[in-house]
C-alpha positions as CSV (number, residue, x, y, z in Angstrom):
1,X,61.2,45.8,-49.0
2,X,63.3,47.6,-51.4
3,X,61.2,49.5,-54.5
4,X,64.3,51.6,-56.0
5,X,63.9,49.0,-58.9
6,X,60.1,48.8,-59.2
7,X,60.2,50.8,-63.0
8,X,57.4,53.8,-62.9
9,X,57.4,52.9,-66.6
10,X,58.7,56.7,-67.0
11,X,62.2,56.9,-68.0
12,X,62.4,61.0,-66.2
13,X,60.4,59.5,-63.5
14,X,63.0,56.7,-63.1
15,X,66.1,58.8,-63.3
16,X,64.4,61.3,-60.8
17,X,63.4,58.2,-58.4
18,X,67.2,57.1,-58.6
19,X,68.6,60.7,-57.9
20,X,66.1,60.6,-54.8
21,X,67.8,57.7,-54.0
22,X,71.2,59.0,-54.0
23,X,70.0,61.8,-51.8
24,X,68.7,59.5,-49.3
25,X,72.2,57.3,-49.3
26,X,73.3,60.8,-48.9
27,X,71.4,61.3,-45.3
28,X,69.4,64.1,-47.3
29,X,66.0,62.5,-46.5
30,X,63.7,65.7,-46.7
31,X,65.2,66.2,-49.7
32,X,65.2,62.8,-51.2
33,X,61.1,62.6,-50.0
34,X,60.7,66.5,-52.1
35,X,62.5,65.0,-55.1
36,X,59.9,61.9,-55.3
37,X,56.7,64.2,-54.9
38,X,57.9,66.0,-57.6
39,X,58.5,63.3,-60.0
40,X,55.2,61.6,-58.6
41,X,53.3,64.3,-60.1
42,X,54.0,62.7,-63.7
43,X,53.5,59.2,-62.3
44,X,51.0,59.3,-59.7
45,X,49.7,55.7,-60.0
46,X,53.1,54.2,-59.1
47,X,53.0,52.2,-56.1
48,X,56.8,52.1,-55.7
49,X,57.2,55.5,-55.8
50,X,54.5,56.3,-53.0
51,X,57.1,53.5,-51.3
52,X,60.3,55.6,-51.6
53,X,58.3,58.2,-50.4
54,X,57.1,57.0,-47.3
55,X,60.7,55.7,-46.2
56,X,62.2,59.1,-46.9
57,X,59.5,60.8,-44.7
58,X,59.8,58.1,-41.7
59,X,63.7,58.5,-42.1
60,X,63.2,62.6,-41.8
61,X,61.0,62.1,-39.0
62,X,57.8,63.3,-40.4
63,X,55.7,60.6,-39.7
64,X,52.2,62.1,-41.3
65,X,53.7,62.3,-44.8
66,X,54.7,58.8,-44.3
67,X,51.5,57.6,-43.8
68,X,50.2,59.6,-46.6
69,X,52.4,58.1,-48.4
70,X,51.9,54.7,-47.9
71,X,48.3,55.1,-48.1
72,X,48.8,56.0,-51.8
73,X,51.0,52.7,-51.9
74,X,48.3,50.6,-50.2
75,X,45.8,51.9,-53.3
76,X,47.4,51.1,-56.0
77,X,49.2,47.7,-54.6
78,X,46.1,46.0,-52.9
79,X,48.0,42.9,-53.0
80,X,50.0,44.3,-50.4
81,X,53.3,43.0,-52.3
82,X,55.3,46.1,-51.3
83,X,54.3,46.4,-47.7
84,X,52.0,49.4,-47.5
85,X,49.5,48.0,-45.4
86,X,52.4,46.3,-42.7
87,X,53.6,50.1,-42.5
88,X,50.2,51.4,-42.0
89,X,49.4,48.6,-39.6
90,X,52.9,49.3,-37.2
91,X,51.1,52.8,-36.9
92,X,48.5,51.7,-35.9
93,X,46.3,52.6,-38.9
94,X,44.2,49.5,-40.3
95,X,44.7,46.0,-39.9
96,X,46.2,43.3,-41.8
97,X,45.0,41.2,-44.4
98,X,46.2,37.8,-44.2
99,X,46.7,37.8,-48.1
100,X,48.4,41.0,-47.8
101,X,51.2,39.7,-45.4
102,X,51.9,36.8,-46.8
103,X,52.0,38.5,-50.5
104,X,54.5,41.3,-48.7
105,X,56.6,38.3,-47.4
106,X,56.4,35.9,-50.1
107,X,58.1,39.2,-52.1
108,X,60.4,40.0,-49.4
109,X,62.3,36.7,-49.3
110,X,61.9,36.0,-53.4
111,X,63.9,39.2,-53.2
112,X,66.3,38.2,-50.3
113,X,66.8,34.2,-51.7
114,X,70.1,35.3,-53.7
115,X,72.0,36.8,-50.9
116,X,69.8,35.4,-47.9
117,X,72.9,33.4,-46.1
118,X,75.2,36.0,-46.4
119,X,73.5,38.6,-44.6
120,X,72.2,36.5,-42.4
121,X,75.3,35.0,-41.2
122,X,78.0,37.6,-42.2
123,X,76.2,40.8,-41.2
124,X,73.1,39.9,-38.9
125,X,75.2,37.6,-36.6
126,X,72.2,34.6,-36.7
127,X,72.2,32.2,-34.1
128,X,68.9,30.3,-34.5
129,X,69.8,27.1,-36.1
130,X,72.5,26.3,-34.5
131,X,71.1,27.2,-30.6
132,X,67.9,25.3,-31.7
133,X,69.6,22.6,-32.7
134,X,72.1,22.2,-29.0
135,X,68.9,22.9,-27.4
136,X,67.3,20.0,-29.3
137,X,70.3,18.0,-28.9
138,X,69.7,18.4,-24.7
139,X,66.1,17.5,-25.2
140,X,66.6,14.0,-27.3
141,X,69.5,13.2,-24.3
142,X,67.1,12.8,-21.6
143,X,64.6,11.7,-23.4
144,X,66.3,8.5,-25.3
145,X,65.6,9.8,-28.6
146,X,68.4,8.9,-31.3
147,X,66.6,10.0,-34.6
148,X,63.1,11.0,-35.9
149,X,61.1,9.2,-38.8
150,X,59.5,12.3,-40.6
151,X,60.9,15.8,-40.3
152,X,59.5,19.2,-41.2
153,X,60.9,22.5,-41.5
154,X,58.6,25.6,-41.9
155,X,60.1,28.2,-43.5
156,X,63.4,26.0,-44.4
157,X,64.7,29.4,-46.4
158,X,67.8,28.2,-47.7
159,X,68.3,25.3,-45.4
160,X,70.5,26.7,-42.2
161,X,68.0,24.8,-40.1
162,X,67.8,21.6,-42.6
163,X,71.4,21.3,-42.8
164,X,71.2,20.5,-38.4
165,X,68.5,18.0,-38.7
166,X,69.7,15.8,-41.5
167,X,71.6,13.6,-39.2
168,X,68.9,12.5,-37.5
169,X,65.7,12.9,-39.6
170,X,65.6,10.2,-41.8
171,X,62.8,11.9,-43.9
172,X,63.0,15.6,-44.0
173,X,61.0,18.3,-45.8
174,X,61.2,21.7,-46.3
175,X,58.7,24.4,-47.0
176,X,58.5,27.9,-47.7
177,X,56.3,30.7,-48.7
178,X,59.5,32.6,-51.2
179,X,59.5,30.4,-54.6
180,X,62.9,32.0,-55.3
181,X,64.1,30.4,-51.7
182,X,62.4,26.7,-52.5
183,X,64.3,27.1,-56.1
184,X,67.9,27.8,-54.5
185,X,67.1,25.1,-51.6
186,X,66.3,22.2,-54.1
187,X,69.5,22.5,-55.6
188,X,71.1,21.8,-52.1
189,X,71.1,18.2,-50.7
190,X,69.6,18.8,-47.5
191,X,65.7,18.0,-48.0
192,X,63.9,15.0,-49.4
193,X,61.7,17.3,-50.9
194,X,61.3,21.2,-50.6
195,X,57.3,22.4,-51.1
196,X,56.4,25.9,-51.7
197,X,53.5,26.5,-49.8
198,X,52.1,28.7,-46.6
199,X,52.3,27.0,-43.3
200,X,48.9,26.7,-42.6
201,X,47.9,25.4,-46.3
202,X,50.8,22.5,-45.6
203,X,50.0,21.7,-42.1
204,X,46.3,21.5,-43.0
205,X,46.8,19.6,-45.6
206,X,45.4,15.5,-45.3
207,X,47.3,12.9,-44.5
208,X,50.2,15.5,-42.8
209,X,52.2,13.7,-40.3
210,X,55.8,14.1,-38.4
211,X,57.5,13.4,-36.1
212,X,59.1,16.9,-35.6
213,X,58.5,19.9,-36.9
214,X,61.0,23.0,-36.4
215,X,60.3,26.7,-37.3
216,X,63.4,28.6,-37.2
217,X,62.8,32.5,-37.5
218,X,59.7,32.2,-39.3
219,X,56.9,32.8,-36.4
220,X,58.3,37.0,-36.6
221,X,56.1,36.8,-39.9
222,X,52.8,35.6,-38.5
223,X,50.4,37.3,-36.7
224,X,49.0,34.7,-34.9
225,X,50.7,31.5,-33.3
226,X,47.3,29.6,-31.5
227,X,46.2,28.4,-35.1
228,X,49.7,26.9,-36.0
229,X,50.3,25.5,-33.2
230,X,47.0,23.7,-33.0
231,X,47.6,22.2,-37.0
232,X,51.1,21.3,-35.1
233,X,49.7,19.5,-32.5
234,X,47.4,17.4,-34.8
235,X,50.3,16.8,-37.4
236,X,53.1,15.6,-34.6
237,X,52.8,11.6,-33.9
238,X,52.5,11.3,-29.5
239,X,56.2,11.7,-28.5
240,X,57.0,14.3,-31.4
241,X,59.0,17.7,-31.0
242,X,58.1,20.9,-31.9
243,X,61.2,23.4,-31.9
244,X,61.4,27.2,-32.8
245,X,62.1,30.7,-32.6
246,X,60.4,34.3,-31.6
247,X,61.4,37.4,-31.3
248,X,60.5,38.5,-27.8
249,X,58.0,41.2,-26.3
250,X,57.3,41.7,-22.8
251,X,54.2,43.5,-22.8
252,X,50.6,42.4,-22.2
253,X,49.7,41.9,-26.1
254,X,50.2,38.2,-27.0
255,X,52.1,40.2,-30.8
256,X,53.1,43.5,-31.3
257,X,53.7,44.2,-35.4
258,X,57.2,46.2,-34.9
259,X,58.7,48.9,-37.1
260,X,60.7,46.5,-38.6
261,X,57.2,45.0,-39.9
262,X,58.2,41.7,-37.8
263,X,56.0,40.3,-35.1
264,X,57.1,40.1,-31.4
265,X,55.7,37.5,-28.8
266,X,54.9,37.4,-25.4
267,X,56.6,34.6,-24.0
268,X,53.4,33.2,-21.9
269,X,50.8,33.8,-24.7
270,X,53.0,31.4,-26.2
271,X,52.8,28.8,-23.5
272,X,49.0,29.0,-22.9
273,X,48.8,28.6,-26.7
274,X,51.0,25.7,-27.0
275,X,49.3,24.1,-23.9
276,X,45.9,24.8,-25.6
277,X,47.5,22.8,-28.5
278,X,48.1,19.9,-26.3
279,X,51.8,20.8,-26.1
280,X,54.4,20.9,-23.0
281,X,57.1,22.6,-22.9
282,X,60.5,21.4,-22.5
283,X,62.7,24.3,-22.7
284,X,62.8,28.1,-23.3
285,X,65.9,30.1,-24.1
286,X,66.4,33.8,-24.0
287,X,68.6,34.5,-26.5
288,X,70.2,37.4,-28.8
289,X,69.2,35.8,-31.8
290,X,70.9,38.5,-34.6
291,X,71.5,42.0,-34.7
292,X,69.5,44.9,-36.4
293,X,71.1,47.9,-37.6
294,X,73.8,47.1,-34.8
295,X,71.3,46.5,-32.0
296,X,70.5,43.0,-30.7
297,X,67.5,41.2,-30.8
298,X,65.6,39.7,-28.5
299,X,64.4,36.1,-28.7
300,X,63.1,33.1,-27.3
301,X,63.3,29.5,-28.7
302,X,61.4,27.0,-27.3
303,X,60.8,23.3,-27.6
304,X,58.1,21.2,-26.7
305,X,56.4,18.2,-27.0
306,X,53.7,16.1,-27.8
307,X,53.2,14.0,-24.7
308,X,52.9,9.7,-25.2
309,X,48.8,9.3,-25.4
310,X,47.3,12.2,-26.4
311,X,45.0,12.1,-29.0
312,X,45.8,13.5,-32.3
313,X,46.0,12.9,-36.3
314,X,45.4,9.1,-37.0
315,X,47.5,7.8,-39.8
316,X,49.0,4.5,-40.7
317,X,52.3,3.9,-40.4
318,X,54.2,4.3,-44.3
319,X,57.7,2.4,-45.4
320,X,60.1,5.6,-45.9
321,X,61.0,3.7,-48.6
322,X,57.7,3.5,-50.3
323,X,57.0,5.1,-53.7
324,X,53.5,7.4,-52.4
325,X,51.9,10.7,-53.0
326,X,53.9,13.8,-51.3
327,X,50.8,14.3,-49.2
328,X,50.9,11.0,-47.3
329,X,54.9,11.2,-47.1
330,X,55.4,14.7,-45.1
């Protein structure tokens, strides 16, 4: 997350952060990390600063300043808004509190929402909603299926994924963590309704039905899959579709929190936990799924299925048409 606008609330301090700055666009990262100790001094309590810092260090290649750095972050943001604690945790110092992840991504994309389609799609060369949707295509095919009921989209962002389901949702809602995203989406005529809410908080919620769900790049931000994919499987009517996106690890942890502060999956973690879910599996693609500072990344979407019979979430059947609380319409 960027913090070179996060004010100290010292205007010297500020000035000094921005020169830092200019260094480090420069490539002059041990200097640009020097310049923010010093001005640190006269603001030692600011979070953002202890930020800049402990980028400059990592991009110098002096990892235990970094840290040190970030520590002083993590104390004076305990919400975990700017990050500290993901950095700390991707070296292996500390663990993750839930609050603090989803307060470091709810920031990160209220930050992103203006500009969030253009770097995705003009920089980052982003595949997801539109492989997810041929792959979902292939799967409707054989099965018969010309169209779905009830539609959600977990983490809809700004709608890339919505935008491929419309055609054949007849229902659809979005949801997303960012406020700033759900404001820019609801202006759009993609969703029925957009919610801002965490995944688990919506999926839980009573009276949550569909009759497919899709999650493009959002599972990269959460730590563990087993517990969505259970509220999935309970909130998907018997013949429902689950479709979404990783990125991909191929080691023998089930996630690996990366550098870039983005979870990795192990592709078979994720079957055993969708089959725990009472889920099959239809396909799985391994894709390039964007690039990263020039260097692709590996993914893998899947889509499965709740099989005809299995027990799950009881709900009546509701008239799309019907004027009824949100909660009994997603």
């Amino acid at each position: 997350m960027t913090t070179t606008f996060l004010s100290s609330g010292d205007l010297i301090v500020d000035r000094r952060a921005h020169y830092a700055q200019m260094l480090a666009e420069a490539g002059e990262f041990s200097s640009a990390a020097d310049l923010m100790e010093q001005a640190l001094s006269d603001a030692p309590g600011w979070a953002g600063g202890w930020m800049m810092t402990g980028n400059f260090h990592l991009k110098a290649d002096v990892l235990s300043s970094a840290i040190a750095a970030w520590q002083r972050a993590a104390e004076h943001d305990p919400s975990g808004v700017l990050g500290a604690q993901m950095h700390l945790a991707a070296h292996g110092i500390g663990e993750i509190e839930p609050q603090a992840q989803a307060a470091y991504v709810e920031a990160l994309f209220d930050q992103y929402a203006g500009h969030f389609e253009e770097a995705l799609l003009q920089k980052l060369d982003y595949v997801v909603p539109g492989r997810l949707a041929e792959l979902l295509g292939d799967a409707m095919g054989e099965l018969g299926i010309e169209g779905f009921a009830r539609g959600v989209d977990l983490g809809c962002g700004t709608g890339l994924m919505g935008e491929r389901l419309r055609h054949v949702v007849s229902h659809l809602i979005g949801v997303d963590i960012s406020a700033a995203m759900v404001t820019e989406t609801r202006g759009k005529a993609i969703y029925d309704g957009v919610e801002h809410a965490e995944l688990l908080d919506f999926l839980g919620a009573e009276g949550c039905v569909a009759d497919i769900v899709t999650a493009a790049d959002v599972f990269m931000y959460c730590p563990a899959l087993p517990p969505i994919f259970s509220l999935v499987g309970k909130v998907l009517r018997p013949g429902g579709i689950f479709a979404f996106s990783v990125e991909r690890h191929d080691g023998q942890d089930s996630q690996w929190l990366q550098a870039s502060l983005r979870f990795a999956h192990n592709g078979d973690a994720i079957r055993a936990a969708l089959s725990d879910a009472g889920l099959e599996v239809l396909r799985v693609s391994a894709e390039t799924i964007r690039r990263d500072r020039g260097q692709p990344v590996a993914g893998l979407l899947f889509i499965a299925r709740r099989p005809e019979g299995v027990d799950g979430l009881e709900v009546s059947d509701i008239d799309i048409g019907t004027e009824v609380p949100f909660a009994l319409m997603n």
